[in-house]
C-alpha positions in Angstrom: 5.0 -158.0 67.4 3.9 -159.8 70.9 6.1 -160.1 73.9 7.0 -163.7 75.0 8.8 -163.0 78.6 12.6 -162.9 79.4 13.3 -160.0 76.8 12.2 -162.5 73.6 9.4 -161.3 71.1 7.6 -162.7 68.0 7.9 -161.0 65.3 6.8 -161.2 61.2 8.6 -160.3 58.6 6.0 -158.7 56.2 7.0 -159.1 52.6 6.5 -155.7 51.4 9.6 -154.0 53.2 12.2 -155.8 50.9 14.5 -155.7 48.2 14.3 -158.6 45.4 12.8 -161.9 48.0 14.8 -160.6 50.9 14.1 -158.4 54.3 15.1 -154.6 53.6 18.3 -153.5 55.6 17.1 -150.4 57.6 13.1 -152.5 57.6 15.7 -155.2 60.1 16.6 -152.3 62.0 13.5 -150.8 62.9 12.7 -154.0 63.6 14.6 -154.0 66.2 14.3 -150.4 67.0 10.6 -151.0 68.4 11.4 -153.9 69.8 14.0 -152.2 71.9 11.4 -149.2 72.7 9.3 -151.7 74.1 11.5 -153.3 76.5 12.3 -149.9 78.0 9.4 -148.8 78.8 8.3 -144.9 77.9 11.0 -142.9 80.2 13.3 -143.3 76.7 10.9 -143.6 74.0 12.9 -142.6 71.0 15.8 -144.5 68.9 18.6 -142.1 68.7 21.5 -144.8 67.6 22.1 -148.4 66.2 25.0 -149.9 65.1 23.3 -153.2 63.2 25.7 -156.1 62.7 24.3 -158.1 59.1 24.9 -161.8 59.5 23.1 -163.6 57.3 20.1 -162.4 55.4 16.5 -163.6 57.0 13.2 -165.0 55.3 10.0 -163.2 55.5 7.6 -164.4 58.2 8.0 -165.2 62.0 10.9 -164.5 63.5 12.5 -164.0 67.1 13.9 -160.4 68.5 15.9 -160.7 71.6 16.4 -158.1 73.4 18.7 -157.5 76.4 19.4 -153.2 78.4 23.1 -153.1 79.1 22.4 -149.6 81.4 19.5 -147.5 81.8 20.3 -144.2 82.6 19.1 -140.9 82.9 19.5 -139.4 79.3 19.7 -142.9 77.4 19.0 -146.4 77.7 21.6 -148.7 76.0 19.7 -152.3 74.5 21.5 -155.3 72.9 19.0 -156.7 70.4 19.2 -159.9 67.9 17.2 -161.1 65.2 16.9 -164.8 65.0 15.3 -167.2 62.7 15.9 -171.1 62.3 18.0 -171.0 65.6 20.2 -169.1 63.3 21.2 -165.0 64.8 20.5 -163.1 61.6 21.3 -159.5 62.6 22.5 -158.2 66.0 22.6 -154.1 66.9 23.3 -152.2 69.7 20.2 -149.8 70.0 20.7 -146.4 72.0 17.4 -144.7 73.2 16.7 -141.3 74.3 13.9 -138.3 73.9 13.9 -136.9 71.2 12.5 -133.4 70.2 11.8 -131.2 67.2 14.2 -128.1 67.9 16.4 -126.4 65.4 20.0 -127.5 65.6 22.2 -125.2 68.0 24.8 -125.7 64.3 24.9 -127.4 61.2 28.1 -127.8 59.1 26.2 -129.4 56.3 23.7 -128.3 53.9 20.5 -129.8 52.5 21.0 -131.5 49.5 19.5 -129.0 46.8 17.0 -130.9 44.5 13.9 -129.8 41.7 10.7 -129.5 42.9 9.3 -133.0 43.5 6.9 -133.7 40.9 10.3 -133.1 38.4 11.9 -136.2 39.3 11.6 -139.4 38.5 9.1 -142.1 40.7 11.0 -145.3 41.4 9.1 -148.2 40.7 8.8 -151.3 42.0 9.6 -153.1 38.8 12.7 -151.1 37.9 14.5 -151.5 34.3 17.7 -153.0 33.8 18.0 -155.1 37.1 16.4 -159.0 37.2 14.5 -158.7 40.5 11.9 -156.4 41.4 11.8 -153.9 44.8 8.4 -154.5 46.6 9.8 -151.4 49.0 8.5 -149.1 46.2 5.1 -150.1 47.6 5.4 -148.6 50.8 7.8 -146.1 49.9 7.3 -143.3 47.7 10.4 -142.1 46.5 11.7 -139.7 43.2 15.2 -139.7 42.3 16.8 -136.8 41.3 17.0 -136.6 37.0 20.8 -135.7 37.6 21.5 -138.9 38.9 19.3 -141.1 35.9 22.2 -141.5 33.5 22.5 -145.1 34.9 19.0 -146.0 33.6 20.2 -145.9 30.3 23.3 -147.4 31.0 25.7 -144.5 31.0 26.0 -143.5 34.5 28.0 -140.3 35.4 30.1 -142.0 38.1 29.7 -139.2 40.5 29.5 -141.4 43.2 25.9 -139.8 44.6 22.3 -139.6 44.6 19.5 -137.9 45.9 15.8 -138.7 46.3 12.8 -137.2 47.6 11.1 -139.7 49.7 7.7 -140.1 51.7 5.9 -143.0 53.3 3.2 -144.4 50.6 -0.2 -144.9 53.4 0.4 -141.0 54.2 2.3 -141.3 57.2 4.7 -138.9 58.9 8.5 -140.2 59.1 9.6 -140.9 62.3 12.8 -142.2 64.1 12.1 -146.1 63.4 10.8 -145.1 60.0 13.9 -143.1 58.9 16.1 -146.0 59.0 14.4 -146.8 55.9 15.0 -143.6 54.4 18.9 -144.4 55.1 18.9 -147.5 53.4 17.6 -146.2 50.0 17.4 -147.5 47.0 18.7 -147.7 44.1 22.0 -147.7 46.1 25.0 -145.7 45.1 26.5 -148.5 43.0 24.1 -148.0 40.4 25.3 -144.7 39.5 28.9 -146.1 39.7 28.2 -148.9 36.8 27.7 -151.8 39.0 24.0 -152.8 39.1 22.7 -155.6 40.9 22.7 -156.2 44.8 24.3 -154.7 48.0 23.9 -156.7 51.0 24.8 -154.4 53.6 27.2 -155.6 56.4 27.6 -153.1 59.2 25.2 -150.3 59.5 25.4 -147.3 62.1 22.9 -144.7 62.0 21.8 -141.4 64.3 18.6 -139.8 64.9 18.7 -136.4 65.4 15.7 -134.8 66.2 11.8 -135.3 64.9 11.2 -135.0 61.8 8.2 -132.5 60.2 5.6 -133.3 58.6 5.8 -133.8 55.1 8.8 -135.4 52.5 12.4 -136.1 53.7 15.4 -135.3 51.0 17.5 -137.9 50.9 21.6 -137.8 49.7 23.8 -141.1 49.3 27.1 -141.0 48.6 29.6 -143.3 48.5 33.7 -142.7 49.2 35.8 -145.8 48.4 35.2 -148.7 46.3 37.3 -151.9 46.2 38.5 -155.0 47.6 34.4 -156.2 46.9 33.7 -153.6 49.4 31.5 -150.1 48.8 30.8 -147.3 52.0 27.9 -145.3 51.4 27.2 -142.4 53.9 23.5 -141.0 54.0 22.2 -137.8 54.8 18.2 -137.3 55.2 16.6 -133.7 56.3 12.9 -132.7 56.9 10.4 -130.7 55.0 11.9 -127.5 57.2 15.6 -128.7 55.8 16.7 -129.3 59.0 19.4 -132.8 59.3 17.1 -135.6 61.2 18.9 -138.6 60.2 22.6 -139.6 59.1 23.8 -143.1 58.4 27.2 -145.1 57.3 27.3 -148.8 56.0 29.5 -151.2 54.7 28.5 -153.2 52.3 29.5 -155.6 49.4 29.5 -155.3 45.6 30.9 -157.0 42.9 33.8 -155.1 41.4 35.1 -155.8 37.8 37.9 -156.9 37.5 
């Protein structure tokens, strides 16, 4: 990423962050994320909230992030950001930034996700069965899905509308708030356990960052509440290695429903 001038910046694309041949959903947003941490300056150094608009789907390599602050203030600076390629926007988001820290939550009204021990469930590779494309994401991203949730490996899947992964970044690093809108796009998404395979291109994304993550793995819970109409929501939950909620996310997104 290099800064041009007048709130533009190169940016590339890298390959590794995607899905089948196309750009990971929350990859775009972090894109963005640290593009819009940038342009602030360090006063607000943190991504706390996107709300990510999915256009049209990019190609890897260069690209152009555009970035404008609506209002800096005190707590939070507010950023408009697009992603362009071609001459073509690709995704746009409204970014909030703030300071985050890594305190305890004052209360909680949800619960981390139970799951067995790590090494019990099952990697995610990069060349899953069943599905025609392959997930270079599974490169960068180590992630074990909960054995509950496997049914749909074999093709019976329990249509329970949810699952839950353990996930951690493959080079060794710690999750932070750019990284965990990764973690909130996962994958497989929840329309593999539902019985329809195959992909979800996401069309409106909004996230929130609570507070730093710890060292260590995230648990991760998808979850979906209405399907039809072509149309899937999935809701994602992701706590730290102290169980504490850091991340939470909700997208629209499309699917093919049979008819």
């Amino acid at each position: 990423m290099s800064a041009r001038g007048d709130g533009t910046y190169e940016a590339v694309l890298d390959p590794l962050w995607s899905v089948g041949t196309r750009p990971h959903g929350g990859y775009l947003l972090a894109v963005l994320g640290r593009v819009a941490c940038d342009s602030a300056g360090g006063e607000h150094p943190h991504l706390t909230a996107v709300s990510g608009s999915f256009i049209e789907s990019p190609e890897h390599g260069p690209a152009e992030v555009r970035v404008r602050t609506l209002r800096g203030g005190r707590s939070v600076t507010q950023v408009a950001a697009t992603l362009e390629q071609s001459g073509r926007v690709r995704v746009e988001a409204l970014i909030t930034l703030g300071l985050l820290d890594d305190a305890d939550p004052w209360w909680s009204g949800v619960d981390p996700v139970e799951l067995p021990p790590e090494q019990e469930c099952w990697p995610a590779p990069a060349d899953p069965p069943g599905v025609d494309f392959k997930v270079p994401l599974m490169e960068v991203v180590e992630e074990r899905i909960d054995p509950a949730a496997l049914a749909f490996v074999f093709g019976e899947p329990s249509r329970t509308g949810s699952i839950a992964t353990w996930q951690r970044l493959a080079d060794g690093s710690d999750w932070d708030p750019l990284s965990l809108l990764v973690a909130l796009d996962p994958v497989p998404p929840v329309t593999f356990e539902l019985g329809l395979p195959g992909w979800m291109p996401t069309i409106q994304f909004s996230a929130y960052v609570r507070r730093l993550p710890a060292p260590g793995p995230v648990r991760v819970r998808a979850s979906a509440t209405d399907v039809g109409g072509d149309r899937v929501d999935e809701s994602v939950q992701v706590w730290d290695d102290k169980g504490r909620l850091v991340a939470q996310s909700t997208q629209l997104a499309a699917v093919r429903v049979p008819a």
